[in-house]
C-alpha positions as a Markdown table, in Angstrom:
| # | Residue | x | y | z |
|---|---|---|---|---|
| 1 | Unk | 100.3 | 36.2 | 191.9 |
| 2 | Unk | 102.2 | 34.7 | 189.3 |
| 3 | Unk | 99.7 | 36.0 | 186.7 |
| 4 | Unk | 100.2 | 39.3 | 188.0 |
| 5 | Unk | 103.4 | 40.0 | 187.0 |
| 6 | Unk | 104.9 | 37.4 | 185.0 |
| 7 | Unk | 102.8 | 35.7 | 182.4 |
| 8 | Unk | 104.6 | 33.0 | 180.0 |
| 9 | Unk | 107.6 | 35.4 | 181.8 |
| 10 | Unk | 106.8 | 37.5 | 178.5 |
| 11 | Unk | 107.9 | 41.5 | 180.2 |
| 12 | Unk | 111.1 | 39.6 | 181.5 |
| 13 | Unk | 111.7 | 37.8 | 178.3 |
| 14 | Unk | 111.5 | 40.8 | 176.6 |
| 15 | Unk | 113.7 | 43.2 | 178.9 |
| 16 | Unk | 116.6 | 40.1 | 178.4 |
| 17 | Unk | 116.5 | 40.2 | 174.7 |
| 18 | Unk | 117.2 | 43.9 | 174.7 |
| 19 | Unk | 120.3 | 44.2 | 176.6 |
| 20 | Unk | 122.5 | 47.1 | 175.6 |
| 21 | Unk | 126.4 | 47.1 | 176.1 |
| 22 | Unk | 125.9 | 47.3 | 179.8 |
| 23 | Unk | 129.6 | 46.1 | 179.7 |
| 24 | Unk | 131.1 | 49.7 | 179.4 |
| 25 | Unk | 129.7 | 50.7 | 182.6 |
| 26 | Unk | 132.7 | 48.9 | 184.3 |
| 27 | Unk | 129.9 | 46.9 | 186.6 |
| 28 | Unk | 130.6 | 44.6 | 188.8 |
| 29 | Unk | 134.8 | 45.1 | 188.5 |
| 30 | Unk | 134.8 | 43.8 | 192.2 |
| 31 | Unk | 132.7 | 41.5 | 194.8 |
| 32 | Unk | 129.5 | 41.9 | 195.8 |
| 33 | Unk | 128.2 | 42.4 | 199.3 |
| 34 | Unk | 124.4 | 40.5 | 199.5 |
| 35 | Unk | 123.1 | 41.4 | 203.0 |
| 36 | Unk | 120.6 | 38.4 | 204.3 |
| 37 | Unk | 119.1 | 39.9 | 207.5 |
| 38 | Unk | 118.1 | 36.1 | 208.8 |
| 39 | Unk | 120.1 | 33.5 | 210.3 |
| 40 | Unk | 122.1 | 31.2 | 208.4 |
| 41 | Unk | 120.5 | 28.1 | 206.7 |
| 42 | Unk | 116.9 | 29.9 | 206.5 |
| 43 | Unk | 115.4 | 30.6 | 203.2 |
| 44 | Unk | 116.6 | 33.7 | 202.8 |
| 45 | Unk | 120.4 | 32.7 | 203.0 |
| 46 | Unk | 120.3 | 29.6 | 201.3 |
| 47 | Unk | 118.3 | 31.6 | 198.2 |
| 48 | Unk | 120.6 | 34.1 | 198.7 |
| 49 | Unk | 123.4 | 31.7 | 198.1 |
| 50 | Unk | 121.8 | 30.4 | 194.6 |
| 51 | Unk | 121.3 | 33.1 | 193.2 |
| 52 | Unk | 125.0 | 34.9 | 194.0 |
| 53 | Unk | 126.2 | 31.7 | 192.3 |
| 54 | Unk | 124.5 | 32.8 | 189.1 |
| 55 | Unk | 125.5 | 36.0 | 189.4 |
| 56 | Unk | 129.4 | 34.8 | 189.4 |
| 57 | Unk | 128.8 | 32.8 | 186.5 |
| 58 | Unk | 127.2 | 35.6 | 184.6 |
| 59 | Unk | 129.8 | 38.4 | 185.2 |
| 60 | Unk | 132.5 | 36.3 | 186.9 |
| 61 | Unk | 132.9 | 38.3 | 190.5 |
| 62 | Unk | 132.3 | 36.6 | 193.7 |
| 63 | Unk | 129.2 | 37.4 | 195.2 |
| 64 | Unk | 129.7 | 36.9 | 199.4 |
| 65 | Unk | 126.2 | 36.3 | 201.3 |
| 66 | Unk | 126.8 | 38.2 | 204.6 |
| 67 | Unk | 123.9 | 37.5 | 207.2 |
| 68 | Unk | 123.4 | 40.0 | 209.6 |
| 69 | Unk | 120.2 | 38.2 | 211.9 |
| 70 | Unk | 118.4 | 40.1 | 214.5 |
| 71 | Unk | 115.2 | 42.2 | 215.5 |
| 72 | Unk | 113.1 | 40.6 | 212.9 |
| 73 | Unk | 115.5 | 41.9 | 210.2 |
| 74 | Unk | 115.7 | 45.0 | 211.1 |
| 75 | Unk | 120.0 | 45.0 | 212.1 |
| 76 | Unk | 120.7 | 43.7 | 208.5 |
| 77 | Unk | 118.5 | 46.1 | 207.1 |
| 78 | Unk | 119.7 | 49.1 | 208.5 |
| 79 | Unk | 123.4 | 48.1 | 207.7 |
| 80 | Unk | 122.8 | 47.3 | 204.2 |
| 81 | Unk | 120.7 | 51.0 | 204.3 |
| 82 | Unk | 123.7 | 53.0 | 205.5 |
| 83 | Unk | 126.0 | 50.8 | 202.2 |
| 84 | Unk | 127.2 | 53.3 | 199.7 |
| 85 | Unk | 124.7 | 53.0 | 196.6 |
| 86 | Unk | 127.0 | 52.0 | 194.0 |
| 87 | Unk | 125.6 | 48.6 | 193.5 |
| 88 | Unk | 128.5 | 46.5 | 195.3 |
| 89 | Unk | 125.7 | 46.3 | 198.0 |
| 90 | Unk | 122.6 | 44.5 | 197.7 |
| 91 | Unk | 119.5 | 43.0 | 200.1 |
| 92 | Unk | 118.0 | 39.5 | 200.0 |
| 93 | Unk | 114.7 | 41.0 | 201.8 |
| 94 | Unk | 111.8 | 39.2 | 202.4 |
| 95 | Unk | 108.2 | 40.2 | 203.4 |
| 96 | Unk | 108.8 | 40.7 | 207.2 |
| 97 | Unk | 111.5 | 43.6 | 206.3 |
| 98 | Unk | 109.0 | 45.5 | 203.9 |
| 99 | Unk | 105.5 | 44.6 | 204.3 |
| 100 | Unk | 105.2 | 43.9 | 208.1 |
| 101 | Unk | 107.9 | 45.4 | 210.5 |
| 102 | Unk | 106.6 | 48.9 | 209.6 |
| 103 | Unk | 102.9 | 48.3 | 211.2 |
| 104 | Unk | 104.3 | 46.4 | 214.2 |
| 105 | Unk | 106.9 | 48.3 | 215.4 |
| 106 | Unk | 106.3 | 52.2 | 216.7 |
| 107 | Unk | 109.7 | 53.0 | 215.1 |
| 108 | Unk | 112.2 | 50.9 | 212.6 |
| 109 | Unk | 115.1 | 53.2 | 211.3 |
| 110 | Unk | 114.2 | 53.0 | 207.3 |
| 111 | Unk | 111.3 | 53.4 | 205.5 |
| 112 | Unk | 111.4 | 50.7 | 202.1 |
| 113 | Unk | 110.7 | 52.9 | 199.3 |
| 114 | Unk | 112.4 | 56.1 | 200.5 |
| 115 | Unk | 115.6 | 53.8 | 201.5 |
| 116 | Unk | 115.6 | 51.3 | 198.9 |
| 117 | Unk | 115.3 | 50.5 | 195.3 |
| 118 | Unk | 113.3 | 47.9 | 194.5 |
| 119 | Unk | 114.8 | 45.5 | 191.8 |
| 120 | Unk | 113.2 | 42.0 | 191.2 |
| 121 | Unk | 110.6 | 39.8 | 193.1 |
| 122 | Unk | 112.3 | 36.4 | 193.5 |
| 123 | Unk | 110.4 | 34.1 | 194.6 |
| 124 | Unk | 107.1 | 33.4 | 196.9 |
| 125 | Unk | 105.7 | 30.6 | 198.6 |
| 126 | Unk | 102.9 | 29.9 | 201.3 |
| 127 | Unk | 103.8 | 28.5 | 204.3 |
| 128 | Unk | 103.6 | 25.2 | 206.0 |
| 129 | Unk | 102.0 | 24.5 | 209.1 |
| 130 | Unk | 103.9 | 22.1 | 211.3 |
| 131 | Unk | 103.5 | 20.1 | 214.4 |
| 132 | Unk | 105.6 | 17.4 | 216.5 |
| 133 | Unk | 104.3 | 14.0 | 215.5 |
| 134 | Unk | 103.6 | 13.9 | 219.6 |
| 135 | Unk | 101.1 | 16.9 | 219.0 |
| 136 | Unk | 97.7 | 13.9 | 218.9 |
| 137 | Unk | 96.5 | 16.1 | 215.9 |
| 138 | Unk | 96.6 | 15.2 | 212.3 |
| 139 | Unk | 93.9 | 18.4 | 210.6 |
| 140 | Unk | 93.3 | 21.9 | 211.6 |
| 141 | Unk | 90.6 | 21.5 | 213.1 |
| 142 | Unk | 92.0 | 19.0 | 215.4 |
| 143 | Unk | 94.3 | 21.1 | 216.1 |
| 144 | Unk | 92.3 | 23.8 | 216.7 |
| 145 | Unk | 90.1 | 21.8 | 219.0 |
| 146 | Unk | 92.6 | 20.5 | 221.4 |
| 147 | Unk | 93.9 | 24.5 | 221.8 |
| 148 | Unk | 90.3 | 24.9 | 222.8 |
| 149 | Unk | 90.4 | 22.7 | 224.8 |
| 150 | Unk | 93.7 | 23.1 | 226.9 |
| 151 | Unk | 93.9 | 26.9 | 226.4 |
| 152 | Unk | 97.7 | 28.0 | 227.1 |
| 153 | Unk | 99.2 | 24.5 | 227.1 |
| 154 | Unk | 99.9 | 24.8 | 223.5 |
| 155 | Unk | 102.8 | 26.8 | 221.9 |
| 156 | Unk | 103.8 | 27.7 | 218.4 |
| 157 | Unk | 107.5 | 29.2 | 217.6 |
| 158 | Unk | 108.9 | 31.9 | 215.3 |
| 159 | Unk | 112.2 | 33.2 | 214.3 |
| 160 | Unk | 111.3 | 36.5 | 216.5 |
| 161 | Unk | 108.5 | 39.1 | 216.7 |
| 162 | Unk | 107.4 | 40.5 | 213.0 |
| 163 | Unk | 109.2 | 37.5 | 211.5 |
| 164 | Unk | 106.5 | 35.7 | 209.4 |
| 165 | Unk | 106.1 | 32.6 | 211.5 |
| 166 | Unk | 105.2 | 34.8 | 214.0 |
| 167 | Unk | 102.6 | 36.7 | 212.4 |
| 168 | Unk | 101.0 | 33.4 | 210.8 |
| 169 | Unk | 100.8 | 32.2 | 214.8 |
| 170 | Unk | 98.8 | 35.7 | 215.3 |
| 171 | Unk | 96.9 | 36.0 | 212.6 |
| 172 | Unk | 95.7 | 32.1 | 213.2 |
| 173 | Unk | 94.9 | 33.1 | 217.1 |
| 174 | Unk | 92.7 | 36.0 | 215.8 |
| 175 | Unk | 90.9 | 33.8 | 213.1 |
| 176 | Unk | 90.0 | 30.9 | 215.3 |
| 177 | Unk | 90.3 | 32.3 | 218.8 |
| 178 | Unk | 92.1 | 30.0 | 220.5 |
| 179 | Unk | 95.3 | 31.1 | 223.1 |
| 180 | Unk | 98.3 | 29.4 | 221.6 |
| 181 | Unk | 101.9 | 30.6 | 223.6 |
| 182 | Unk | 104.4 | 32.4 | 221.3 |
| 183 | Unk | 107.5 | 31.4 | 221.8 |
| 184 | Unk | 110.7 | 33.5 | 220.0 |
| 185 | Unk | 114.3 | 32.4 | 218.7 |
| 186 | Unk | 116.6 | 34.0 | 216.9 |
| 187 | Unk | 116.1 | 31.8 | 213.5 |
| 188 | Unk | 113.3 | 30.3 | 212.6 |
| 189 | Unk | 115.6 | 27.5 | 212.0 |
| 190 | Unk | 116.1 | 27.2 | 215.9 |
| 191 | Unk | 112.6 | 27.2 | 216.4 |
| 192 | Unk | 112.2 | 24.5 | 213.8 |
| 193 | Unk | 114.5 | 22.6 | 215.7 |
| 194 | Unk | 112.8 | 22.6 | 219.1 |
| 195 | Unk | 109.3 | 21.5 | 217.5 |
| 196 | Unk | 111.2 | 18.9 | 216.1 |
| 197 | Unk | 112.9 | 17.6 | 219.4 |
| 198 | Unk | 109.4 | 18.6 | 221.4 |
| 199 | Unk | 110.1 | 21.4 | 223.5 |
| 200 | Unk | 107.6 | 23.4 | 220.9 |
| 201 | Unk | 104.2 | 22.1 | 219.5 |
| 202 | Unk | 103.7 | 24.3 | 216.1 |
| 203 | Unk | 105.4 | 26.6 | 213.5 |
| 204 | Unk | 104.5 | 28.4 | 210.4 |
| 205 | Unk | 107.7 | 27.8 | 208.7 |
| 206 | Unk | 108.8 | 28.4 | 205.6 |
| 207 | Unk | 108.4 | 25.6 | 203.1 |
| 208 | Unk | 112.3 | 25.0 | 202.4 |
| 209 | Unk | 113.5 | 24.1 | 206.0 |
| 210 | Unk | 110.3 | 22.2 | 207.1 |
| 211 | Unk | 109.6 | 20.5 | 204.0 |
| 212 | Unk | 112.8 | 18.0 | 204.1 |
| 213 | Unk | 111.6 | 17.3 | 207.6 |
| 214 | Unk | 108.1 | 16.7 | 207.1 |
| 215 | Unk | 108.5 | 14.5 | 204.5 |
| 216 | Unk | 111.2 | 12.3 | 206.5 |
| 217 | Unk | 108.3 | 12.5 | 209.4 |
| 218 | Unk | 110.0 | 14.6 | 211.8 |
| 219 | Unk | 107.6 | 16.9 | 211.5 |
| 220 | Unk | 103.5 | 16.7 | 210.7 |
| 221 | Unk | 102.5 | 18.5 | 208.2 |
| 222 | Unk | 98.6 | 19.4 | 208.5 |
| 223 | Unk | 98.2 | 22.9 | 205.9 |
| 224 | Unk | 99.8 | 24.9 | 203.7 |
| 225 | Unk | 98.5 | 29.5 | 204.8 |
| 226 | Unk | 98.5 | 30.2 | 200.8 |
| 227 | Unk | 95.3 | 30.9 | 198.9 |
| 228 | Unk | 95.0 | 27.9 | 196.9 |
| 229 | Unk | 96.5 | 24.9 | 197.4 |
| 230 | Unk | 100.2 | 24.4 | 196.7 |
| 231 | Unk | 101.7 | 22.6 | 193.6 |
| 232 | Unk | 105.1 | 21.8 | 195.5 |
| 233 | Unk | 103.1 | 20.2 | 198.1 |
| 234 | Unk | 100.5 | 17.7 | 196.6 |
| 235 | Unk | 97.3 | 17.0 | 197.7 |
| 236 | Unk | 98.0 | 19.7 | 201.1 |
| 237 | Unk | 95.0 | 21.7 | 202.1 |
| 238 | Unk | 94.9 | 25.2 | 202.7 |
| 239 | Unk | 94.4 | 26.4 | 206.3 |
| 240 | Unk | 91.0 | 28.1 | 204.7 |
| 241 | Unk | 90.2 | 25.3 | 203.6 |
| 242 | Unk | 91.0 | 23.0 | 206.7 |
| 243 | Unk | 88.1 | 25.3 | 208.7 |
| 244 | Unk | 90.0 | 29.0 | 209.3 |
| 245 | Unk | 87.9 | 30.9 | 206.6 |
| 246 | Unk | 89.8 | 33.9 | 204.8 |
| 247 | Unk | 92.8 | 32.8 | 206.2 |
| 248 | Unk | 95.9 | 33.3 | 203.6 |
| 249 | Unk | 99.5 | 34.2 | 204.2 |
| 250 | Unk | 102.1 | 34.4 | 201.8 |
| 251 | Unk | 105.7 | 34.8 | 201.8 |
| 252 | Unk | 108.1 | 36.6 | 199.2 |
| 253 | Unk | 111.7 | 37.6 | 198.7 |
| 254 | Unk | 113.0 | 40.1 | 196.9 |
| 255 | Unk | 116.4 | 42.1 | 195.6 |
| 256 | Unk | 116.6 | 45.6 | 196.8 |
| 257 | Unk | 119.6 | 47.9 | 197.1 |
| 258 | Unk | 120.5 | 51.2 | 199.1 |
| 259 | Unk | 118.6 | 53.9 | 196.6 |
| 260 | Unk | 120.6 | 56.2 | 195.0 |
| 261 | Unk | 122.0 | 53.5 | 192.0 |
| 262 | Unk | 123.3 | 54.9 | 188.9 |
| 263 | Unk | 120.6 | 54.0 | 186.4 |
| 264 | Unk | 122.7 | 51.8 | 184.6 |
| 265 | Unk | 123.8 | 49.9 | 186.8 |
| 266 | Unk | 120.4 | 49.2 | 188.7 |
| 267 | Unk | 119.1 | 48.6 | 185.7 |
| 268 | Unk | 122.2 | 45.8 | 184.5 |
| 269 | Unk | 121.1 | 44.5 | 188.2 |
| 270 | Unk | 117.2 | 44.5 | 188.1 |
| 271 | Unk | 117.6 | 42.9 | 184.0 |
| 272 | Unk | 120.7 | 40.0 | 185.1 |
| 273 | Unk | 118.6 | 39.0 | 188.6 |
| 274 | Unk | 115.2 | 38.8 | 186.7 |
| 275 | Unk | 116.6 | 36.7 | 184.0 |
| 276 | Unk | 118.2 | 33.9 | 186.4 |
| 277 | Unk | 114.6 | 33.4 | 187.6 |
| 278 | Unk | 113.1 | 32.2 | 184.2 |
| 279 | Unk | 116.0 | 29.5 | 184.0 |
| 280 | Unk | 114.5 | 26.4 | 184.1 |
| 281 | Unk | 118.1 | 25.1 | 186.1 |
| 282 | Unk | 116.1 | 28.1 | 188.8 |
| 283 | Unk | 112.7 | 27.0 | 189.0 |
| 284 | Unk | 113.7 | 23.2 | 189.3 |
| 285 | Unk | 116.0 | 24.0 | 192.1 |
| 286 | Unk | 113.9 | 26.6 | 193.9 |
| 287 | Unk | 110.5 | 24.1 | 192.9 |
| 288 | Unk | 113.0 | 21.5 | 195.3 |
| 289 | Unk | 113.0 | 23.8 | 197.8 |
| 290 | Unk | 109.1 | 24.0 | 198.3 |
| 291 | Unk | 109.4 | 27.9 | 196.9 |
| 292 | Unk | 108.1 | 29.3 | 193.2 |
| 293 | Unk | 110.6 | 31.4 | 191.4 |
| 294 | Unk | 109.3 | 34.8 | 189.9 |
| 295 | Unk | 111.2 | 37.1 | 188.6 |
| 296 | Unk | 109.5 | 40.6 | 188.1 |
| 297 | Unk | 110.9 | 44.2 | 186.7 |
| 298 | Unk | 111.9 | 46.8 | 189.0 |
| 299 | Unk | 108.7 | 48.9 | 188.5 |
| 300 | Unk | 106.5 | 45.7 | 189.1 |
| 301 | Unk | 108.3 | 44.6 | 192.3 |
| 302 | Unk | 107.8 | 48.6 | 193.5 |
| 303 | Unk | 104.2 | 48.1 | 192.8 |
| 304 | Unk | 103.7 | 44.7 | 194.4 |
| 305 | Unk | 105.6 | 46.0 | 197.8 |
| 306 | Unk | 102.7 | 49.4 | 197.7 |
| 307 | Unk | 100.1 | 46.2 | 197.4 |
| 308 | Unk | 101.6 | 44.4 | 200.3 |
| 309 | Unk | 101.9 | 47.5 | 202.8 |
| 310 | Unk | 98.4 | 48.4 | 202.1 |
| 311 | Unk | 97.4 | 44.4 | 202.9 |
| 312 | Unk | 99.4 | 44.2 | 205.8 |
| 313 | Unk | 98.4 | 47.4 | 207.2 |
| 314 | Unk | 94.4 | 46.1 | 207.6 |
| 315 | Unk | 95.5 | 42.2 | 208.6 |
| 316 | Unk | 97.9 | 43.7 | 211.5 |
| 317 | Unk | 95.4 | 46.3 | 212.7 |
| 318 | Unk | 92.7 | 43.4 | 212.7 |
| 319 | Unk | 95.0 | 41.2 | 214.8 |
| 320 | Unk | 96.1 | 43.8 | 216.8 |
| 321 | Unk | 99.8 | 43.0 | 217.0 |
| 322 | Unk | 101.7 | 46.5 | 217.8 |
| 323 | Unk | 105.4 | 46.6 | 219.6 |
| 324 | Unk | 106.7 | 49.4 | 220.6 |
């Protein structure tokens, strides 16, 4: 992934070095609105919340984090859709938004690249399989076993239908066959909560908000969904390679804004965001967090969103997930 786009950060190094006198364009001469469609404390927000720091220190107007949660994204993505496209508006999305609500659902009210403009990729990171330390499983395929075994007794949460953790829990039934109960929140940091105090046996959450947890041992962690195994979590297997061939999931986050930007000032945007993600003072703190920082151009982070839809498209139609 990384080698995809941003080799040695090169493209983005390059872009940086060539900024023109973006300062006559009067941009930002106010605060910024950044729309997180998750609940507070999740990834999104508290990535959110980094990088509109930055952004204040680099052109000295507030940036306020507004989270708008609900229907797997789709409330906070609408809203920040029907913003004015003057660049005082952005969204913190994420692959549910882009790459999965629009095969799940019958009807969502925008379509990503007709809505929104693309500007940077942010940052990615696999996911973390987690159970209760009651759960008697320490592997995979222990786990996998007892599901067979009781079939139905088990449950994995999500922060609502389309949201990530919920298609990980699908795409895991699918692979291995066994019935696992879905059960949804409103957060995946609720849902994090209740397999920590027992009520729920599983979650595919993202890295930052189990992470802490799992290393405290609140929470056992028995895989990581990515590829390959994960740098920010030493000596983790894969899922694939814990005994569910093929299977890989991968999360990302992104800054997109209503389309319709004047070029110069998506293009002060797309530059300024890319070049806090090669900041070392970025990838320590996001490297913390249990998520790699990746800053891309705008024309990359269109490409990579036409890659994703065409993935997602075949993993959802083989899982057979569809809502209306």
């Amino acid at each position: 992934m990384r080698k995809t786009f941003f080799q040695g950060g090169a493209v983005v190094a390059a872009l940086c070095a060539a900024v023109p006198a973006f300062a006559q364009t009067g941009y930002p001469d106010k605060p910024i609105r950044m729309i997180v469609p998750f609940s507070p404390g999740g990834t999104s927000d508290t990535l959110a919340r980094i990088l509109g720091q930055k952004l204040n220190e680099s052109w000295g107007q507030q940036v306020v984090v507004d989270s708008r949660p609900g229907a797997s994204g789709i409330i906070g993505t609408e809203i920040a859709k029907r913003a004015a496209a003057d660049g005082y508006t952005l969204m913190h999305g994420n692959i549910s938004q882009f790459a999965i609500n629009p095969f799940i659902f019958n009807k969502i009210p925008y379509e990503t690249l007709r809505d929104f403009e693309p500007l940077s990729l942010v940052a990615t990171a696999p996911q973390l399989l987690v159970v209760n330390p009651a759960v008697p499983v320490k592997t995979v395929r222990e786990l996998i076993d007892l599901a067979r075994a009781k079939p139905g007794a088990l449950n994995f949460g999500s922060g609502g239908v389309g949201t990530l953790a919920f298609i990980g829990g699908e795409m895991f039934k699918s692979a291995t066959g066994v019935n696992l109960m879905h059960i949804s929140y409103k957060g995946t940091v609720l849902a994090l909560n209740d397999v920590m105090g027992g009520q729920v046996q599983a979650l595919f959450s993202d890295m930052p908000i189990a992470l802490p947890h799992a290393k405290t041992g609140k929470l056992r962690a028995l895989a990581v969904t990515g590829p390959k195994r994960s740098p920010l979590v030493q000596g983790m297997p894969t899922v694939a390679e814990a005994g569910v061939a093929g299977y890989a999931l991968v999360n990302w986050w992104g800054i997109l804004a209503p389309r319709g930007l004047p070029p110069a000032v998506a293009e002060k945007l797309a530059r300024e965001i890319a070049r806090v993600h090669t900041q070392a003072e970025i990838t320590e703190r996001y490297a913390g967090l249990g998520v790699e920082a990746a800053g891309s151009t705008a024309a990359e982070f269109t490409e990579y969103i036409k890659a994703e839809e065409v993935r997602f498209a075949k993993v959802l139609k083989e899982t057979g997930v569809k809502l209306d």
